[in-house]
Legacy VTK file of the C-alpha trace (Angstrom):
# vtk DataFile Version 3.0
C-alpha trace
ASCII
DATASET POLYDATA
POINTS 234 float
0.000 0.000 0.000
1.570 3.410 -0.641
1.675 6.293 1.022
-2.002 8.703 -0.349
-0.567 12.057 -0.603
-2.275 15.507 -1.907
-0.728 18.962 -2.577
-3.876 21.256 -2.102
-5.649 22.351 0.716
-7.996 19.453 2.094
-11.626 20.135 0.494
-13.078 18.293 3.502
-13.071 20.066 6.952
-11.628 18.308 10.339
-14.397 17.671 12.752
-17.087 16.582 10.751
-20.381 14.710 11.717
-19.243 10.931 10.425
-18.910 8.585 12.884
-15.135 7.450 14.171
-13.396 5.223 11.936
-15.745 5.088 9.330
-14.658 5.301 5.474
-16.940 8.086 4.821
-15.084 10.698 6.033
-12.025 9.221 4.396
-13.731 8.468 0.819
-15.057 11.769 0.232
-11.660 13.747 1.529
-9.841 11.931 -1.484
-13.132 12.254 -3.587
-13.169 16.122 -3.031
-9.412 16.888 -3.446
-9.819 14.813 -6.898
-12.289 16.900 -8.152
-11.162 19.807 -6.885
-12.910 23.511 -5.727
-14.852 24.332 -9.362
-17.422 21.467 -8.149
-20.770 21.676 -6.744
-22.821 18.839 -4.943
-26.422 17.758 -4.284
-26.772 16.386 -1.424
-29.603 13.172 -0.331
-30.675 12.587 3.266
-28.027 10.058 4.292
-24.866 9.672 6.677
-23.698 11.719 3.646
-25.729 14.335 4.147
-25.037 14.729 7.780
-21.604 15.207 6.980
-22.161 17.857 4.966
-24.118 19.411 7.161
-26.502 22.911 6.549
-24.588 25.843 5.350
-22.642 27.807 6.728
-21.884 24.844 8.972
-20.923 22.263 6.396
-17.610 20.099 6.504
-17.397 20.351 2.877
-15.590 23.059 0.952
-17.834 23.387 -1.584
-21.675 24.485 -2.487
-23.720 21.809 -1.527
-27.702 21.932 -1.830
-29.486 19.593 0.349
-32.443 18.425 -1.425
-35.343 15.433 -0.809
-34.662 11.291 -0.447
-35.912 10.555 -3.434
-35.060 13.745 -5.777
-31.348 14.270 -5.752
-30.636 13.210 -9.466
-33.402 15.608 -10.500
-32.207 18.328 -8.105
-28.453 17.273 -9.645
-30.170 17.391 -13.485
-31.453 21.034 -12.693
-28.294 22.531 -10.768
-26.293 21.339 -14.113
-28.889 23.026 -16.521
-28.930 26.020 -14.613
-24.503 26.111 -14.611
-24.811 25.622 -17.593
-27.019 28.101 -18.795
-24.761 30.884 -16.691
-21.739 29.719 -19.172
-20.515 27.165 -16.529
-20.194 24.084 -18.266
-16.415 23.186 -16.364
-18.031 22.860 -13.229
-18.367 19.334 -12.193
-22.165 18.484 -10.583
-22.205 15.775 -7.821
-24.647 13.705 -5.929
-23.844 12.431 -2.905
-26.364 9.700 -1.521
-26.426 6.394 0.304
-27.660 3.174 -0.548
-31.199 3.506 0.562
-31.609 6.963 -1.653
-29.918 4.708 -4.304
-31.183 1.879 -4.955
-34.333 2.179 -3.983
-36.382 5.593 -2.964
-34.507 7.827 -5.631
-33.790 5.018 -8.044
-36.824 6.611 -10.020
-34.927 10.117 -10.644
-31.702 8.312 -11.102
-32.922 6.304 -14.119
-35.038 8.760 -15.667
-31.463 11.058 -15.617
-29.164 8.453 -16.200
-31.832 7.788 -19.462
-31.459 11.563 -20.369
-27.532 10.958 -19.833
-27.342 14.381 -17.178
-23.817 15.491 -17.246
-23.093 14.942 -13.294
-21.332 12.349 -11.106
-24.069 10.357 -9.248
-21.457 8.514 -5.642
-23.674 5.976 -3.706
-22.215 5.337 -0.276
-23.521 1.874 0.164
-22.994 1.177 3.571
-25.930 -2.184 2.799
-29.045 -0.728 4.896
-30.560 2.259 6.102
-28.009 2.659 8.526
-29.127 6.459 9.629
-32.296 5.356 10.931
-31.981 2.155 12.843
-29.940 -0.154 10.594
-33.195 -1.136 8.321
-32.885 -3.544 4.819
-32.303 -2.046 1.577
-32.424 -2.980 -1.966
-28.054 -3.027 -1.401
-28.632 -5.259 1.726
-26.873 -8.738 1.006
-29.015 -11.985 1.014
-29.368 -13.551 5.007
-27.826 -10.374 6.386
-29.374 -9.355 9.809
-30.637 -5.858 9.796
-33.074 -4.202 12.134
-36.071 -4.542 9.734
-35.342 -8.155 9.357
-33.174 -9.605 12.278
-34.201 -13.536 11.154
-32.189 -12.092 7.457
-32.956 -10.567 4.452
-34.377 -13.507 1.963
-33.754 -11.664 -1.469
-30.324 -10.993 -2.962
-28.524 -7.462 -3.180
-29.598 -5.549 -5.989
-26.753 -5.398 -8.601
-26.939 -1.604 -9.239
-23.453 -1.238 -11.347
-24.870 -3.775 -13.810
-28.043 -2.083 -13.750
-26.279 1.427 -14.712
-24.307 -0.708 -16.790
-27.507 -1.560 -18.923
-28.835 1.897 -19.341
-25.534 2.260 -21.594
-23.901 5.150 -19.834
-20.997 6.379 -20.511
-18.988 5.221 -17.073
-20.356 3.218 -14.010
-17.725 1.584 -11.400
-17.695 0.332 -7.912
-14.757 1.838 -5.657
-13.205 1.211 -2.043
-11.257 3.572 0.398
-9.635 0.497 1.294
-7.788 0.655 -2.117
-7.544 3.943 -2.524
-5.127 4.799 -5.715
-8.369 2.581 -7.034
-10.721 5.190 -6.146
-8.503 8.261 -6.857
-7.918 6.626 -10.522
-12.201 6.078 -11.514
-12.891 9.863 -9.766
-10.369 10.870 -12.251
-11.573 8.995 -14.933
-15.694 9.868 -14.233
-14.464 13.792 -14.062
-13.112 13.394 -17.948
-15.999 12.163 -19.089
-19.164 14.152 -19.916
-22.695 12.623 -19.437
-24.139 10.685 -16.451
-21.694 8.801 -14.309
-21.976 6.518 -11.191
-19.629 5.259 -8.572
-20.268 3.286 -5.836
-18.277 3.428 -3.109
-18.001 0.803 0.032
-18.772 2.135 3.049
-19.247 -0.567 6.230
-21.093 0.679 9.252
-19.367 0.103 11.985
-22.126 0.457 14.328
-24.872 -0.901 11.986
-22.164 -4.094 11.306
-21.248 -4.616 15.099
-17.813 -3.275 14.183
-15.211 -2.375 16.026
-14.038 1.334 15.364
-10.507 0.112 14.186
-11.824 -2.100 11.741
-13.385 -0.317 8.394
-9.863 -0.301 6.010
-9.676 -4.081 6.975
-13.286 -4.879 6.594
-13.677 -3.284 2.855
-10.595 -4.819 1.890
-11.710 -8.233 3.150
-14.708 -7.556 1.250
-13.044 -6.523 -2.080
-10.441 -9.730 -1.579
-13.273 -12.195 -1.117
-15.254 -10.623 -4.140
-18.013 -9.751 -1.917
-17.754 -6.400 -3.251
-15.721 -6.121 -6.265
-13.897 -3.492 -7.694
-14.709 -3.158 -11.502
-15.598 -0.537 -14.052
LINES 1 235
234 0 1 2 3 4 5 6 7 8 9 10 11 12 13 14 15 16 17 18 19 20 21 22 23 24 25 26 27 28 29 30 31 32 33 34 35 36 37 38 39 40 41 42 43 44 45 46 47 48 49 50 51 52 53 54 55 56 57 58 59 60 61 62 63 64 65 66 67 68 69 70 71 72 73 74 75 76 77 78 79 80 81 82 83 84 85 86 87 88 89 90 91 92 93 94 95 96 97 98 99 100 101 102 103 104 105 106 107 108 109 110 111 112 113 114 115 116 117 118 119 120 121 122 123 124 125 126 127 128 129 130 131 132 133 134 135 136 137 138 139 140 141 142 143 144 145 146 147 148 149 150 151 152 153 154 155 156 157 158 159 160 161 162 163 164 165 166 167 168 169 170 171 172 173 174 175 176 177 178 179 180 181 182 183 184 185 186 187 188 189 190 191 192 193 194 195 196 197 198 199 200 201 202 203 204 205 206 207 208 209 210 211 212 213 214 215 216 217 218 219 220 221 222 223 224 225 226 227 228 229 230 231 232 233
């Protein structure tokens, strides 16, 4: 593993709202310094979101607009329309969501602007379950995993939403770890070179929602990417 190393000014502020240990805080500080400052984000209710906190008391260095669960990739489609009708075409449009404002209550306004092919970066932190409000099942919940919804298991598989992407023939979809992070750095870098609608999602265990211990998220995601669990693929 080498040494991650950036020469700017950290796009992510010290002291934010994530819990300790957990990637999210560590994904999106090597996310943000990727894209760098001409970027703005949309922001779903999610651990995300908490993170980013309402303005002027966000952790993030940039805009972000906190919109509704299921409307962030419409809220995403009408921030880029309205950049780009002011002449700002460079700056890069994100959404940042979880799993459960993924894959299942804004999968509607995902499709319908990854059909339209929206010029923005859609990240999914799929942490497997609506780990913000009690640890519930999602559609990104794996088959027989315990959640509080469903503490006997969940009996259906996890929805396979990079394929899914995959098949609405966009123009870059990948999956992406802060356990291997030259990985990550490498398809943010790729996704902000491209124009049209593109989607990352990014491994995030819950250490509380897993029954982790705080120490144990870089271990845990690689263990996952190792065992092909979650694998890393664009």
């Amino acid at each position: 593993m080498n040494l991650s190393q950036t020469d700017q000014e950290p796009m992510l502020y010290s002291g934010h709202a994530a819990c300790p240990g957990c990637l999210l805080g560590l994904s999106m500080r090597h996310i943000l310094n990727t894209l760098g400052p001409d970027t703005m984000a949309i922001a779903a209710p999610s651990c995300a979101a908490i993170v980013c906190g309402v303005q002027p008391r966000s952790a993030l260095k940039i805009p972000v607009y906190q919109t509704t669960l299921e409307s962030s990739a419409a809220a995403a489609s009408g921030l880029r329309r309205a950049l780009d009708a002011r002449g700002k075409r460079d700056t890069t449009v994100i959404v940042i969501a979880g799993d459960g404002g993924t894959y299942d209550i804004g999968f509607q306004a995902l499709s319908s602007a990854v059909e339209r092919n929206e010029d923005m970066i859609y990240f999914c932190f799929d942490n497997e379950g609506y780990m913000n409000t009690g640890g519930q099942k999602s559609g990104a919940t794996p088959q027989y995993a315990s959640t509080g919804s469903m503490p006997a298991g969940k009996p259906s598989k996890k929805k396979n939403l990079t394929e899914i992407m995959a098949a609405h023939d966009i123009p870059y979809t990948a999956t992406a770890s802060a356990s291997h992070l030259d990985d990550l750095v490498r398809k943010v870098e790729k996704a902000k070179g491209i124009r049209g609608t593109r989607v990352i999602t990014v491994l995030v265990p819950c250490l509380a929602g897993w029954g982790l211990p705080d120490d144990s998220a870089i271990a845990t995601a690689r263990l996952a990417v190792d065992t092909r669990v979650f694998p890393l693929y664009e």
